[in-house]
Structure formats: C-alpha cells, structure tokens
C-alpha positions as CSV (number, residue, x, y, z in Angstrom):
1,X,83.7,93.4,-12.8
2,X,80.6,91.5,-11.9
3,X,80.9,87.9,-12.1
4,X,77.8,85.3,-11.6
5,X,78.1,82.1,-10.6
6,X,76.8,79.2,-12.2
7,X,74.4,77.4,-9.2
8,X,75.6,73.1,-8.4
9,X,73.2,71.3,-11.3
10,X,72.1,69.7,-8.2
11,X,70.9,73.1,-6.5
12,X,71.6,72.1,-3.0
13,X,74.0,70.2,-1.7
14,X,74.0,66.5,-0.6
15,X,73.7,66.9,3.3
16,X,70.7,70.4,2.9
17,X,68.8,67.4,0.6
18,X,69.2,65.0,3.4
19,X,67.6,67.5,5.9
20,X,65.1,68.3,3.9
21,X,64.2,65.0,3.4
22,X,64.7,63.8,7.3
23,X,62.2,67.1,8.2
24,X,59.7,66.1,5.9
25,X,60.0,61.9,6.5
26,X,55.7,62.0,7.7
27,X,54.8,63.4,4.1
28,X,57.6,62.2,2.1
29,X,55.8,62.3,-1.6
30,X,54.9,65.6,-1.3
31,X,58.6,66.6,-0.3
32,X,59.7,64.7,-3.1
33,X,57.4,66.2,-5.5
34,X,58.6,69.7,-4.5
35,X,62.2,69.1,-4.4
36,X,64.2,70.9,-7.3
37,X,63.5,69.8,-10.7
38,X,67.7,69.9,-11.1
39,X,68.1,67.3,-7.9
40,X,70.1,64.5,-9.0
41,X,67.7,61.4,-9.2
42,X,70.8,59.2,-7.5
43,X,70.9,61.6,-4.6
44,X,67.5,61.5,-3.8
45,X,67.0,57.7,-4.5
46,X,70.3,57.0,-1.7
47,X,68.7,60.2,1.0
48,X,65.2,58.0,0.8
49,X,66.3,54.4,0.9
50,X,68.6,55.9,3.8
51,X,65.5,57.6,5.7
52,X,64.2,53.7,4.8
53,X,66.4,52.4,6.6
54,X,66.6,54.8,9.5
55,X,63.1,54.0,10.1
56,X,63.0,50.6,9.6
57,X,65.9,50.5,12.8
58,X,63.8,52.9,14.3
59,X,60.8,50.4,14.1
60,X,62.9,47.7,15.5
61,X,64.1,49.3,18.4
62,X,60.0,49.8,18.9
63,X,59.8,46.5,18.4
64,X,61.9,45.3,21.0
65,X,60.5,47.9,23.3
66,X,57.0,46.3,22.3
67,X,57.9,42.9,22.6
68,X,59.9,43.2,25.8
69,X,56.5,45.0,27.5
70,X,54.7,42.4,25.9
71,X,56.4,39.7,27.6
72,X,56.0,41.1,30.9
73,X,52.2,41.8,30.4
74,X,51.8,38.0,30.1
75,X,54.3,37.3,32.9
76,X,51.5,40.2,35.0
77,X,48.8,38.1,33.6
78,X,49.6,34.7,35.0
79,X,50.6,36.2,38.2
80,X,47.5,37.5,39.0
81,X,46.0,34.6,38.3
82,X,47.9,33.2,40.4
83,X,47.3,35.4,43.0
84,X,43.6,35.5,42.1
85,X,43.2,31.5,42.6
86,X,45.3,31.5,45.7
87,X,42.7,34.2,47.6
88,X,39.7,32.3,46.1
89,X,41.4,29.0,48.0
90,X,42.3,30.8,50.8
91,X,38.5,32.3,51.1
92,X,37.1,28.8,50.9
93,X,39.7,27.4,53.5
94,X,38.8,30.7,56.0
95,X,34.8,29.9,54.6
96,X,35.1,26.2,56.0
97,X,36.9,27.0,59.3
98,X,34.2,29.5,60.3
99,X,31.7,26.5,59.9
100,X,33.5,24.4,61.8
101,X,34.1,26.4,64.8
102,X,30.2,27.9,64.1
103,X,29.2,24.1,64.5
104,X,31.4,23.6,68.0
105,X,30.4,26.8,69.1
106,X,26.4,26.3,68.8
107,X,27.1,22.7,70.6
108,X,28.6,24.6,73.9
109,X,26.0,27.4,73.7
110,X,23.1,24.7,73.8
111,X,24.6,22.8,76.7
112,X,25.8,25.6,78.7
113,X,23.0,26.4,80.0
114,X,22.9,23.4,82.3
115,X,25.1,24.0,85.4
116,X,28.2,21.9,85.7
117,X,27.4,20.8,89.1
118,X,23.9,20.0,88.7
119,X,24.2,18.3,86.0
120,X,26.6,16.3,87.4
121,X,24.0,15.7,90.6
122,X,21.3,14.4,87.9
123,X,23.4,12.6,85.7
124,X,22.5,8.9,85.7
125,X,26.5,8.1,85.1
126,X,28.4,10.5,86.9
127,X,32.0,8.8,85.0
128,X,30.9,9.3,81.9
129,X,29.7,13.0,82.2
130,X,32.8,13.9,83.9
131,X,34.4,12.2,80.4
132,X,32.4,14.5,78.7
133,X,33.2,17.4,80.5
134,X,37.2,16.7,79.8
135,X,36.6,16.2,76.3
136,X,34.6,19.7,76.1
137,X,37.9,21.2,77.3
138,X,40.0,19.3,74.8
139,X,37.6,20.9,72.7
140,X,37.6,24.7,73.5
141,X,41.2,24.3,73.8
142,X,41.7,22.9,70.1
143,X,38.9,26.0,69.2
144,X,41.2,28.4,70.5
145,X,43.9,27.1,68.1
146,X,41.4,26.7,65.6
147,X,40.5,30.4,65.9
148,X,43.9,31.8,65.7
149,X,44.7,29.6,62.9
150,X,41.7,31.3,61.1
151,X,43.1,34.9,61.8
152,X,46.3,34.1,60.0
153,X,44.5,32.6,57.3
154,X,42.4,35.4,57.3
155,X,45.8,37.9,57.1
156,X,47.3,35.6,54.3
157,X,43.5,36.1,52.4
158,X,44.4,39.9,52.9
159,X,47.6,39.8,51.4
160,X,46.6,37.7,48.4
161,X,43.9,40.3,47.9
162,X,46.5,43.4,47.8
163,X,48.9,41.6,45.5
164,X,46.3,40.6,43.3
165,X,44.9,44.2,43.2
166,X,48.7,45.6,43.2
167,X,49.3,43.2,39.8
168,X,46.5,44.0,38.1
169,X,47.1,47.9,38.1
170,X,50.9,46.9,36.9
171,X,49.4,45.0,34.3
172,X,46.8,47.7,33.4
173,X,50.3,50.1,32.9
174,X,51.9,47.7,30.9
175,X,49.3,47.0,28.4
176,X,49.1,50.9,28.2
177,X,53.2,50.6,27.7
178,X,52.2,47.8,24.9
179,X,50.0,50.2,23.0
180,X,52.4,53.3,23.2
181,X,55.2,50.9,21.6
182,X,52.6,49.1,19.1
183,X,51.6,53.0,17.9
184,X,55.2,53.7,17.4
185,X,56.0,50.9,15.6
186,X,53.1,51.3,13.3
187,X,53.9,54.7,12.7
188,X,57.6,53.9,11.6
189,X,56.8,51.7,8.8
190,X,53.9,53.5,7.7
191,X,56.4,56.3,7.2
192,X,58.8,53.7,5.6
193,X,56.2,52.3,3.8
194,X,55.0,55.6,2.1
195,X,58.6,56.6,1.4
196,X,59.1,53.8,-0.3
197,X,56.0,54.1,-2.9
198,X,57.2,57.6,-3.7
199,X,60.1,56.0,-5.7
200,X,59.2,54.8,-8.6
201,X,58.1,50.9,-9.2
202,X,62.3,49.7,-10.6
203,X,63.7,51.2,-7.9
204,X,61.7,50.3,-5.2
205,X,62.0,46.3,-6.4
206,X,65.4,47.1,-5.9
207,X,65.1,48.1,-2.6
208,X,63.1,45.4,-2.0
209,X,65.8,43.1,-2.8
210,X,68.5,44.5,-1.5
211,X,70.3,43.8,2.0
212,X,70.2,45.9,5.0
213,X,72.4,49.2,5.0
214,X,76.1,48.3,4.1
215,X,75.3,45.4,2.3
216,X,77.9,43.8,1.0
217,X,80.9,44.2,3.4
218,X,80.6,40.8,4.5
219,X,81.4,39.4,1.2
220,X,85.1,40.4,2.1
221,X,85.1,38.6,5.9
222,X,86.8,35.2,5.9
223,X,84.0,33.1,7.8
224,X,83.8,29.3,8.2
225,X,81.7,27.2,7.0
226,X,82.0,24.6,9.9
227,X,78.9,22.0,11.6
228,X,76.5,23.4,14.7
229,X,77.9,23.4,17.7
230,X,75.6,21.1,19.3
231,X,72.4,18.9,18.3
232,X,70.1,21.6,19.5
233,X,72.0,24.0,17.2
234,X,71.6,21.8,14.2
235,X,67.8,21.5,15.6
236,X,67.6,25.3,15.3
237,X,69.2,25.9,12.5
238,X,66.9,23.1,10.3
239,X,63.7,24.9,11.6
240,X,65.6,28.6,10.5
241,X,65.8,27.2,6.9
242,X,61.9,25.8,7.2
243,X,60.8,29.6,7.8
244,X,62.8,31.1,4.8
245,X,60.2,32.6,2.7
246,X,57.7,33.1,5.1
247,X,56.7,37.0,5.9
248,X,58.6,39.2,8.6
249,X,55.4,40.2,10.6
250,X,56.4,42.8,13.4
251,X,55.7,41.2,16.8
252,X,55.5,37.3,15.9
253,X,56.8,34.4,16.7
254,X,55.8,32.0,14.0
255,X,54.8,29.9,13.0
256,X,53.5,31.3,10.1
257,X,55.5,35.0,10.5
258,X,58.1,36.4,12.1
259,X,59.8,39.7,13.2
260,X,63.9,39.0,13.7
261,X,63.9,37.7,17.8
262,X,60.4,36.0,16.7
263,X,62.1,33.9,14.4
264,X,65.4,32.9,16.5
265,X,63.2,32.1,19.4
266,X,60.9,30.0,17.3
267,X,63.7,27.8,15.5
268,X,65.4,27.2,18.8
269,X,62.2,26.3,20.8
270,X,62.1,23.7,17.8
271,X,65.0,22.3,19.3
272,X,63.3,22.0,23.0
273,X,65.4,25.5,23.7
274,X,63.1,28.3,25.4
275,X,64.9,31.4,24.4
276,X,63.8,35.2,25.8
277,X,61.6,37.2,23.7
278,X,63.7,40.1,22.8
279,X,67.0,40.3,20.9
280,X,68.3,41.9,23.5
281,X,67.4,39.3,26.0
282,X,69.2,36.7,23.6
283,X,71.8,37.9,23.0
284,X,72.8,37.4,26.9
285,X,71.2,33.6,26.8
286,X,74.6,31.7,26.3
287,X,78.2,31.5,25.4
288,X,79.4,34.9,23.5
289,X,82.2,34.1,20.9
290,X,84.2,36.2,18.8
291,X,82.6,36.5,15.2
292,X,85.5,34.6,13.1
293,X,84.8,31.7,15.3
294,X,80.6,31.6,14.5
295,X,79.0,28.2,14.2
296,X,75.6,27.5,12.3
297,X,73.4,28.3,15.1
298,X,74.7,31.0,16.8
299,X,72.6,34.1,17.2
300,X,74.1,37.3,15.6
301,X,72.9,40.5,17.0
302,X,73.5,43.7,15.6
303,X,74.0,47.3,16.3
304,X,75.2,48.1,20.1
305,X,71.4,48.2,21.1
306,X,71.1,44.5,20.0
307,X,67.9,45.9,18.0
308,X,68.3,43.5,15.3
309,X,69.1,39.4,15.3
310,X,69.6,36.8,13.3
311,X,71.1,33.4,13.0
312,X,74.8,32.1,11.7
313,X,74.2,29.7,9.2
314,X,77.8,29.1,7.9
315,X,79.5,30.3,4.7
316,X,79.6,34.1,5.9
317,X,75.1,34.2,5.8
318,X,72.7,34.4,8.5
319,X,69.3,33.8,8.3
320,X,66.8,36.9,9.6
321,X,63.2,38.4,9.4
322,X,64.4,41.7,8.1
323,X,61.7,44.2,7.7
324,X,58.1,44.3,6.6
325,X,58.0,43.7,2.8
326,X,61.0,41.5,2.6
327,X,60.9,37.3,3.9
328,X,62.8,35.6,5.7
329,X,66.0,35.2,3.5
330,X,69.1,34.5,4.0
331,X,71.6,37.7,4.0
332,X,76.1,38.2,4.7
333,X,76.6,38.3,8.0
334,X,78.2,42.0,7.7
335,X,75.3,43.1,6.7
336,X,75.0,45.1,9.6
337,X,77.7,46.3,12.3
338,X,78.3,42.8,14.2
339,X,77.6,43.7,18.4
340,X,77.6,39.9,18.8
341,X,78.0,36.6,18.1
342,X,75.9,34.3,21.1
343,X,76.0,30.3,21.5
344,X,73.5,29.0,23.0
C-alpha cells in the first residue's frame, strides 16, 4: 500500500531556511518574497534578525580593521612630515655651508695669485703679512673640516630624502588598506540595513530596540554595583553617560557620534586618558580583572576577537555604541560573550 506523506507546514526545515537565507543575504527582499508561502513567519523573522546580527559583527570586525589602518595612516602622515621638514632644514643647513666655504674659497683664489715670497719681499710690514699668512692656514685647515662636515650633512640630507619617499609610499598602501576596509564596512550594513526593511515596520522597531544577540543572559549574573576605581574612571564614566543618546556612527570618535572603541576612547580622553583607537588595542591598555569584580569604568570587550567594547557602568549594564540605527544606550553586560573585563 502506497502511503503519502504529509510535507512539515513549514516546507523546509529550520537550518535549509537558514542557508537559504545566508546565500541570498546581498538580495535579502527578494529571497524573502520567494520563500514558501507555508514558512513559518517566526522562523524567518529569528533566520533574518540572526543574518542581522551576523553582519552587524561582521561590520565591526571591519571596523576595527578600518580604524586600526586608519590610525596608522595618520601615524604615516606625521612621520613624513617629519621627515619632510627635517630634509628641508637639512637642505638649508647644506645650502648655507656651501656659501660659506664658496665665500672663503673665492678669498684664496683672488689672493693666490700673488706669490708667497714676493709678496712677502713687497710687503710694507713683513710681521703682519706673515700673520696673515698663518691665519690663511688656520683657515684652509678649518675649510677642510668645514667640507667634510658638509658631506655628512649632505649623506644625512640623502637619508631624510629616502625615508620620506619610503613613508609616503607606506602611506599611499595604507590609505588604499583604509578604503578596502571602509568598502567592507559599507557593504555590511547596507546588507544589514536592507535585511532589516524587508521585515515588516512592528517587527523591525523591535529589532531596533532589542539588545545584541543573547540578550538577556546577563539579567541572571550577580554584578556589583560598586564606585569607579579611580577619579579618571569616574571622569570617564560621567562623559559615557553625556553621549547616551547620541548616534553610533561607524568610524568616530565623538563628539557628536560614535562607533563602540570611538566612544570609550572619547569618554576616557575626557578624563585626560589617551586610550588606542581600536577595541582591540584597549582592551590591552591596563589592568585586566575577572568580570564579577568590574568597576564603573572598566572597559568590557567582547567576543575573543575583542571586535566589540563597551563600558562597565555598575548594576550588571554597560554603556556602548552598538550598531548603526540604534544610540548609545545602556545595555546587560551579558549581552554578548564577555572576552574581557580591562582597568585602566
């Protein structure tokens, strides 16, 4: 006997949807639009706010990448003015010795041409030229340092020149690096962006307002409430809660937007505190303590990448530029999987 099966109401299963969904993430409305009429709603509504997310992290590790060339590009740029400014001095130091030695040197050519001897016969006081003459010698003897002096100087100009010209084409490659990152970002929340407006208006408010993936497991982690651990902490952690509400802008560092190692840096430099640009970078810039014993001002990274960061603000919530779309808010601590928890 022939038996037919009834097909899952869903018509594929829950990890096939999320594949389908993952291959099509660059034109995710028109995926959406031809999935099965039968797909449950929920399903699809979790497998796009978790491509969302995946992107969003994506973005950020971009970001990091972005911000880290970025940093170095204006680290390049001031180093070759540097180096520029040193072989423009040096050219005018090498510029003035050969005047110098020009001037000395047109002085003996016009009175060699006497001879020593008879102008020692003519001379009216024979003392005073033979002064003279031990003075010239002084002289071409001081020339001769004078003229290997300007051969090193001439040697230092040269190496000024080939650093400068080394530095610029490192910071021609990192400014390309910059763009590569910048297009890569771009093109991560654009995709984010557009899967998000293919859900409809409810639930991508909801979205919108929601924490970062696993939201909520920090609600059940006993954390203190406690003071800063320093002065400069409490500096930081008053100019954190000044940027709440202000827009996560990817690559800035305030003062009127922020991506997530934007904003630490920015509320610490508040506090007279010159933190590294990168999460990654700050997450190594002081004491690291275990996460039950966080103090408001410590910086929490997250994921082992350190792609994401925020700051400890007591009561179990940090403060954090999140994503494009959402503000600076305050969000659990959990939020995300803890790598570490920094003092600085």
């Amino acid at each position: 006997m022939v038996t037919h099966r009834r097909p899952s109401p869903s018509g594929l299963t829950q990890s096939a949807r999320v594949t389908v969904l993952s291959a099509a993430a660059a034109t995710a409305a028109a995926a959406l639009v031809a999935s099965p009429a039968s797909a449950d709603p929920q399903d699809t509504q979790a497998a796009t706010q978790a491509r969302v997310d995946q992107l969003y992290e994506q973005a950020e590790q971009a970001t990091e990448r972005f911000n880290k060339a970025d940093e170095r590009a204006d680290e390049l740029r001031a180093e070759v003015d540097q180096a520029q400014d040193e072989a423009a001095r040096g050219q005018e130091r090498i510029n003035q010795m050969r005047g110098a030695l020009g001037s000395v040197a047109g002085a003996q050519y016009r009175s060699g041409g006497i001879d020593p001897a008879l102008a020692l016969l003519l001379s009216a006081d024979p003392d005073s030229y033979l002064d003279k003459a031990a003075a010239l010698d002084r002289i071409s003897a001081r020339q001769a340092s004078d003229l290997h002096e300007l051969r090193a100087a001439q040697r230092k100009l040269a190496q000024h020149r080939s650093e400068a010209s080394r530095k610029l084409t490192e910071l021609e490659r990192s400014r390309a690096t910059v763009a590569r990152h910048k297009r890569t970002v771009e093109r991560k929340l654009a995709e984010a962006r557009q899967l998000l407006n293919s859900l409809p208006p409810d639930e991508r408010d909801e979205y919108d307002r929601s924490s970062r993936s696993g939201a909520g497991r920090s609600e059940t982690l006993p954390m203190p409430a406690g003071a800063p651990a320093s002065a400069r902490a409490g500096a930081a952690v008053l100019a954190a809660q000044q940027a709440v509400g202000k827009p996560y802008i990817w690559g800035a560092n305030g003062p009127y937007g922020f991506d997530c190692s934007g904003l630490t840096q920015w509320s610490y430099a508040q506090a007279g505190v010159a933190l590294p640009r990168t999460s990654q970078a700050q997450r190594y810039a002081g004491q690291q303590v275990p996460l039950d014993q966080a103090q408001p001002g410590d910086l929490v990274a997250y994921r082992d990448d350190a792609s994401h960061i925020g700051m400890y603000m007591g009561n179990g919530q940090v403060v954090h530029a999140p994503y494009p779309g959402a503000p600076v808010r305050y969000d659990p601590v959990g939020m995300m999987p803890v790598s570490s928890v920094t003092r600085v």
